[in-house]
N, C-alpha and C positions, 0 to 999 in steps of 0.2 A: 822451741821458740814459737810464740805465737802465729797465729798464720794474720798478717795485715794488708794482703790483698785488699779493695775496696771492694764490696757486693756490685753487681753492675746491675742498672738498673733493670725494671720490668721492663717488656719489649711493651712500647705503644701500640693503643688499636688500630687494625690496618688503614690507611686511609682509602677510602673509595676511589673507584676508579673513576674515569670519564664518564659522563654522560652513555657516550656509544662506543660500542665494542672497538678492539685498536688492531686487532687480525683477521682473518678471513675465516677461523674457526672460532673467534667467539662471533664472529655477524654470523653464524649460521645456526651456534648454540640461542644467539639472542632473538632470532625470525622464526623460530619452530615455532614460537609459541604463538605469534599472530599469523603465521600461517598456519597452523592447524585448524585455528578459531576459523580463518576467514576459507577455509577449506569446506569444514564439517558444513557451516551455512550456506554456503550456494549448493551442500547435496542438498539441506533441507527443503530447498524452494524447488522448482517446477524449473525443467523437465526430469531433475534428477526422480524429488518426489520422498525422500527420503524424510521425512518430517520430524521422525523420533530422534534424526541429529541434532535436532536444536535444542532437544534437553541435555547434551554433552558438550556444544558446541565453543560454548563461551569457558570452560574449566579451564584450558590452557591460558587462557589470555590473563583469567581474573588468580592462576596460581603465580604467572608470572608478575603480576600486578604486587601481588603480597610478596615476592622476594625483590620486589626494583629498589634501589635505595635513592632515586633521585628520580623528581617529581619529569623532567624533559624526558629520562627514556622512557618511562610509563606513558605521556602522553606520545612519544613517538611508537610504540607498541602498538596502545590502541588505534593512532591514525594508520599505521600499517594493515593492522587488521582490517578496519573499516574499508580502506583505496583497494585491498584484496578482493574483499567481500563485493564491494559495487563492482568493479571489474568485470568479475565472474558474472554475479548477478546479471548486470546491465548490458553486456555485451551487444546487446541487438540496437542500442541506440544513436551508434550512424548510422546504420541501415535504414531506422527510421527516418532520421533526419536526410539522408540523402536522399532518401524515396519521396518526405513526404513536402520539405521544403527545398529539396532540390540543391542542398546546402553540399558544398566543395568537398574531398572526401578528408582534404586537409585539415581544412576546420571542424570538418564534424568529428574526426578522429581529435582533433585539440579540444573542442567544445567538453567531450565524452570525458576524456582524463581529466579536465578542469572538474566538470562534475563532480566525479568521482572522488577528487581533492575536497570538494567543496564538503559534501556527503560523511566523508572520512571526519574530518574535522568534527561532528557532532559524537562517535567513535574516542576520539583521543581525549575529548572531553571527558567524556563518561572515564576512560582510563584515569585521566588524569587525577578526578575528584575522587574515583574509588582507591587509588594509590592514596591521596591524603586520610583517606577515612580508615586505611588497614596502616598507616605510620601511626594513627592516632589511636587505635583502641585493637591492633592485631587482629589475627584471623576470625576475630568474630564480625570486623566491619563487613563482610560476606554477607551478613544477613540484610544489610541497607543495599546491595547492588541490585536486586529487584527494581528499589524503586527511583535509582539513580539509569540506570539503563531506560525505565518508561519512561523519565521524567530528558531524558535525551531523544526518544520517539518521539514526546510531543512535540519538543521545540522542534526537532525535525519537519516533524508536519506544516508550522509557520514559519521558517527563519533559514530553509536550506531553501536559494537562490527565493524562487514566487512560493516555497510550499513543497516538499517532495518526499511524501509517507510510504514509499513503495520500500521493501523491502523488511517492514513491520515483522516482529519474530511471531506477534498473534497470527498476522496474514498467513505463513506459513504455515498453519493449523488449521487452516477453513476445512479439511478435508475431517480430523478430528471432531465428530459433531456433538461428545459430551462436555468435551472441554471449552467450546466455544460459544455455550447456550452462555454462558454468565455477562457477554459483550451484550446483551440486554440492558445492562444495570451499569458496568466497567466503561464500554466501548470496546475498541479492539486491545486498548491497554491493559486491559485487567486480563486476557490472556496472554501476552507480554510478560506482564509480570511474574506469572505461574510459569512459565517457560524458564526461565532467568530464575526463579524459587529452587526451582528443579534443578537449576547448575549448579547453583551452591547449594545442596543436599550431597551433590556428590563430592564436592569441591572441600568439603570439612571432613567429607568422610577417608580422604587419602591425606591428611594433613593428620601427624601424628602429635602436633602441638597445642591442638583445640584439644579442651576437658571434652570425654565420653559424654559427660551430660550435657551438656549445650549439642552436640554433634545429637543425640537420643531423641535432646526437646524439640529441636530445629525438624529435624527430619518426621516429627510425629505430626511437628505444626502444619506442614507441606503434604504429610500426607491426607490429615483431615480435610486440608482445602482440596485436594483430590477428590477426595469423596465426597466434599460439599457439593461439586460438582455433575460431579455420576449422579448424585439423589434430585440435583436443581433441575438437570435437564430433565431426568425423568419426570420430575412432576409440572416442567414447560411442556411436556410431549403433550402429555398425558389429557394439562387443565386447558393450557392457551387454546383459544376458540377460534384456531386457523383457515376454519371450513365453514363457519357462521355467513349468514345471508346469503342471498341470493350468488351465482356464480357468477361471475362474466367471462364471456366466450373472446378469446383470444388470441393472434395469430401474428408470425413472424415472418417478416422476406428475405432470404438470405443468397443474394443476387451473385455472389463470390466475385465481383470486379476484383480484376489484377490491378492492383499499382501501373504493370506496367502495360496497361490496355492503353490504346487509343482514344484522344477525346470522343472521332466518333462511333468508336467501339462501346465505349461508356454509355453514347447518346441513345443508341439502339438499344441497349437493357434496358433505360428507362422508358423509350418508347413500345418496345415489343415485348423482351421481357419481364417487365411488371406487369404490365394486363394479363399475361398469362398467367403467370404463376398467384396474381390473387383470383382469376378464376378459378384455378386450382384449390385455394382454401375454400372458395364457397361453393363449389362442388361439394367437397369433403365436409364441410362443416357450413349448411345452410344457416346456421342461426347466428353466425359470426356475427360480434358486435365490434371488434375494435382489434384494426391491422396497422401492423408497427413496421413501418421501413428503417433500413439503418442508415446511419452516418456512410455516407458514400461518398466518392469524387464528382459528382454531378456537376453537368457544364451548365446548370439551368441557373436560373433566379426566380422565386415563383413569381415574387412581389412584379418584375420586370419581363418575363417574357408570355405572351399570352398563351403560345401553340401547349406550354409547360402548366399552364394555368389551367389549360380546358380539360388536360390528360387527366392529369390530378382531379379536380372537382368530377372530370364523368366518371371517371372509376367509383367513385365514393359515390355519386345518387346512382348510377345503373345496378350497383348491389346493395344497394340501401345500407351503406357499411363504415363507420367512423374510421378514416386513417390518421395516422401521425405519422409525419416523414421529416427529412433533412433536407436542407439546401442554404442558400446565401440569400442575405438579405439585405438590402441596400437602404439607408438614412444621408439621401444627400453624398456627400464622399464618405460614409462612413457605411463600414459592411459588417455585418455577424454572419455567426457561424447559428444558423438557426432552425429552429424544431416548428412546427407548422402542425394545425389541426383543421381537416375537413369533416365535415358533419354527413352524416349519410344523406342531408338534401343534397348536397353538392355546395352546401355554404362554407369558404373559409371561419375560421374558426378563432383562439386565439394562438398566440408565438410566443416562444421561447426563444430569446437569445442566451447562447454559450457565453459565460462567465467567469471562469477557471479554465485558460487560456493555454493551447500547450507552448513552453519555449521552447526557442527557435525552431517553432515550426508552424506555428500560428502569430504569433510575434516576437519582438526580440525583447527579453527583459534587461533592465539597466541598459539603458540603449548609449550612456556615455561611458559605460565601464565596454562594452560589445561591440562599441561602434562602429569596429572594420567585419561585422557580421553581414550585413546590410548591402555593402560595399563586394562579399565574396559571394553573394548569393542574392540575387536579386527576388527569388519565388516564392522565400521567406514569406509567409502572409503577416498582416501587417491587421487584423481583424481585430475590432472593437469588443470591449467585455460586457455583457448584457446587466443588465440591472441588480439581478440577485438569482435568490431562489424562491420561485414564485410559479404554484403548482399551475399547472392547465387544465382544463375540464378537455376530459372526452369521453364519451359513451357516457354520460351521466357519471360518470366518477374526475373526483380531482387529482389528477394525477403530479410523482413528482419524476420531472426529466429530469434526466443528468446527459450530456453529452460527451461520452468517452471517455476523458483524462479526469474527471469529473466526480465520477465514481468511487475513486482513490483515496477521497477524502471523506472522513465519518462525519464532520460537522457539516458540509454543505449537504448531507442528504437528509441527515437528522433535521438540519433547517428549514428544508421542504416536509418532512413530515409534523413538523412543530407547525407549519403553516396550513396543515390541512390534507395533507397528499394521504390517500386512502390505497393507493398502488405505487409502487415505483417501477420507472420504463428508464431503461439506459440505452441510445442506440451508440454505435459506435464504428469504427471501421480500422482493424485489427490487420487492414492487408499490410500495411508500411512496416510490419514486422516481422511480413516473409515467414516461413516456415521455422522461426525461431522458437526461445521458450516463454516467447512476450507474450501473445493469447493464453497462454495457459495461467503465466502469474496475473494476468488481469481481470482474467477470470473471478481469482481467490478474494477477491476485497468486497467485489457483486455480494458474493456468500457471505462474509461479514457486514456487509449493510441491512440484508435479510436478518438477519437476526439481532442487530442494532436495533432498528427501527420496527421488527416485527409486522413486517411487509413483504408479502408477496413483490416479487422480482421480474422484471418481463425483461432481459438481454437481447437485442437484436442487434448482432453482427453483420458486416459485410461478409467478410468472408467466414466468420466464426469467430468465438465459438458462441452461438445461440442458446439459451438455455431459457427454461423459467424454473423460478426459485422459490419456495414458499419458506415460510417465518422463520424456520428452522436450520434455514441453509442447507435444506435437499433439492439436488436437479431433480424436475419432476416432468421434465420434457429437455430433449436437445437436437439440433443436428450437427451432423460431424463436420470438423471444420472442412475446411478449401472444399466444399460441393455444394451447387446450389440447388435449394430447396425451402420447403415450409414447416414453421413451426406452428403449431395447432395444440392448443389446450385452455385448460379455465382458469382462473384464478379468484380471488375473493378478497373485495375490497373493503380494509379495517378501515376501523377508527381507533380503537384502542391506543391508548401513548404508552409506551417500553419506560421503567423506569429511565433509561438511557434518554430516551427524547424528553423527560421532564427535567433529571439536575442537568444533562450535559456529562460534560467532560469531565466531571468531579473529583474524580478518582485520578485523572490522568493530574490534576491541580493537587491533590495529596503527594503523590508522587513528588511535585518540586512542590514541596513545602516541607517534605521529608529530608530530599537532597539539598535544598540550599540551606534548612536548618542543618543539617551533619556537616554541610560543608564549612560552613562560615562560625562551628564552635571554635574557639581561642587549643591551638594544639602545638604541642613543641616536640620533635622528635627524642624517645625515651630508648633506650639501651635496657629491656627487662627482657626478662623470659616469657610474657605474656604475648610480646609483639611477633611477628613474622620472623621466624629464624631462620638461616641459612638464603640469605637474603643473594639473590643479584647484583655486584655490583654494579652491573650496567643499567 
């Protein structure tokens, strides 16, 4: 007799799980992968130092990206990654803020993790849209996270809280000096994006689902740009005319004030030792033309106190010797954080007010989203933003200042060199960071503007680290930080414009024009064997 059992039907495809993991063993299988990411990147940065992790860094994040099946835990991945990565990185920024604005250790500890929140967010972003771009075309959308990752540095640089580029995967690289000659042309972006080329080189090549040939082409294409690289710097070394014209003689103060010195522990470096120690450079170097004091806590005003006024001006005509210094500046109730030039007669010169303003620590930004900031911290400076960037003459060159936080940013220094700056001078004061790995990473961006703008670099720290830099982004003079002392050497003031200072940001604007083109094509998620197999459901 026949068999009339009914067939049962096929089993249905599984249905996805949640969003996020529903046990304590998949929360851990599901955080390796943005803790790995956000692992390998703070070795890459300063003090670890480890730089070549950042060519590996990001494989975990963007393998788990191509198995997530649902757009919330991709972006909760990479926002994990990202609050990781600042975390670690940023560490030192209550310290700062307690030291420098005197700010609650409460709030500066809440201020820090809000950051970080904030920071992270450009992180999930990136997750988020590179998840729709590998649901839509599979492990090849890899080849667009280059320029979905740069195109989230930029917006980082305007759109996270006033502006906040710290942490850049190019920056990371400033020690790398063939790979970072091309930020001529790119900015700091276009080594970003080779950084991130490099991930997914490796990222196709453990993915047993990408055809051999796309994994062959990809990897050959990354490599040439390698080696575009190696031949570009060499013939920057080689041709740029770094050493052209006359020299100018050059000299650094680096007076190491502690944060937690006394006002008139402060008052007496600038009374006793500054005289001294620029006697010292023109001992050693009679022909000195142009002494750089740094960003200091000084009790003076020059504008406003005379005794501070006569110090300043006789130092500069008794050595016949142009200085640039720091201090505060007063307009009526409103104050800058301001750069000052004396002339070797003893004539004031012109000023620079500071423009790129630090939060909550020079003021409070969204002062109605912050408002109980103010309220827990009364020493919060409350300092006006100067006008722009807009170089100063001294020693007969037009120089471009940055003052500190300043630095950070490729477009404010390019702006000054698009204006004429023929040297760039950063002073700054690095004590509010304690023996942290903050001097060090603040360093790395100095070195990236050098070879932006193809300008010699003149750093004068408070307490360090001092340095001068030439086009190339080699130290060619230092001293060691927390000791005080002078820094003495030449440098040579271009005019030359870096393709970089003529289109700008160019590249960084390919980048999102690349990503919100991929982003915004019409995609429906596809069940084929081309897409991401062996997917996460979480």
């Amino acid at each position: 007799m026949p068999d009339t059992q009914p067939t049962p039907p096929p089993p249905e495809p599984p249905t996805p799980a949640a969003a996020l993991p529903a046990s304590p063993e998949r929360w851990l299988d599901y955080a390796r992968y943005p803790l790995g990411t956000a692992l390998f990147l703070i070795l890459a940065f300063p003090r670890f130092d480890v730089w070549p992790l950042a060519w590996v860094a990001l494989v975990p994040l963007l393998y788990h990206l191509g198995r997530c099946a649902r757009g919330r835990a991709a972006f909760l991945s990479g926002f994990t990654a990202g609050a990781l990565f600042f975390l670690g990185l940023l560490y030192w920024v209550p310290r700062a803020m307690m030291a420098y604005g005197g700010v609650h250790p409460v709030l500066a500890g809440g201020v820090f993790v809000l950051m970080a929140g904030v920071l992270a967010l450009f992180v999930g972003a990136f997750a988020w849209v590179q998840w729709r771009m590998f649901r839509q075309w599979g492990w090849k959308a890899a080849l667009l996270a280059p320029f979905v990752w740069t195109a989230q540095e930029y917006a980082r640089n305007y759109l996270a809280l006033t502006g906040f580029p710290w942490g850049n995967l190019g920056t990371g690289q400033a020690y790398f000096g063939f790979l970072i000659q091309i930020a001529d042309t790119t900015g700091v972006y276009g080594v970003s994006f080779l950084v991130v080329a490099i991930n997914t080189v490796l990222l196709l090549a453990m993915v047993p689902d990408v055809p051999r040939k796309l994994k062959l082409y990809w990897a050959a294409l990354v490599g040439m740009a390698l080696f575009y690289c190696f031949i570009y710097a060499e013939l920057r070394y080689a041709t740029f005319p770094a050493t052209t014209g006359e020299p100018l003689a050059v000299a650094g103060i680096q007076p190491n004030i502690r944060d937690e010195d006394t006002r008139e522990q402060v008052a007496t470096v600038h009374r006793v030792d500054y005289p001294r120690l620029l006697a010292d450079v023109m001992a050693a170097a009679p022909a000195m033309r142009l002494v750089v004091f740094p960003e200091s806590p000084t009790p003076y005003a020059f504008d406003r106190d005379p005794a501070y006024r006569q110090l300043m001006t006789g130092m500069a005509a008794s050595h016949r010797v142009t200085l640039l210094f720091n201090g505060i500046r007063f307009s009526g109730r409103t104050y800058f954080n301001t750069v000052y030039v004396v002339g070797p007669d003893g004539r004031p010169g012109g000023a620079y007010d500071k423009s790129r303003l630090v939060p909550f620590a020079e003021h409070v930004p969204f002062q109605n989203l912050f408002f109980f900031a103010r309220a827990m911290s009364q020493e919060i400076g409350d300092f006006a933003p100067g006008a722009g960037p807009v170089p100063l003459e001294a020693a007969g060159v037009p120089v471009g200042v940055s003052v500190c936080y300043e630095a950070i940013f490729p477009e404010y220094l390019r702006a000054l060199t698009a204006a004429g700056a023929r040297l760039q001078v950063n002073v700054t004061n690095d004590a509010w960071f304690g023996r942290t790995a903050a001097p060090w990473q603040h360093i790395q961006h100095s070195l990236l503007r050098a070879v932006e703008n193809r300008r010699w670099v003149v750093r004068v720290a408070n307490s360090g680290i001092s340095v001068i830099i030439d086009p190339f982004g080699r130290v060619t003079a230092q001293i060691p930080p927390f000791a005080r002392g002078t820094l003495i050497g030449h440098v040579h003031p271009l005019s030359q414009r870096s393709p970089y200072v003529v289109i700008g940001d160019a590249f960084a604007w390919l980048c999102v024009a690349v990503t919100a083109l991929g982003a915004g094509i019409p995609w429906r998620r596809k069940r084929s064997d081309e897409h991401c197999t062996g997917r996460d459901q979480d």
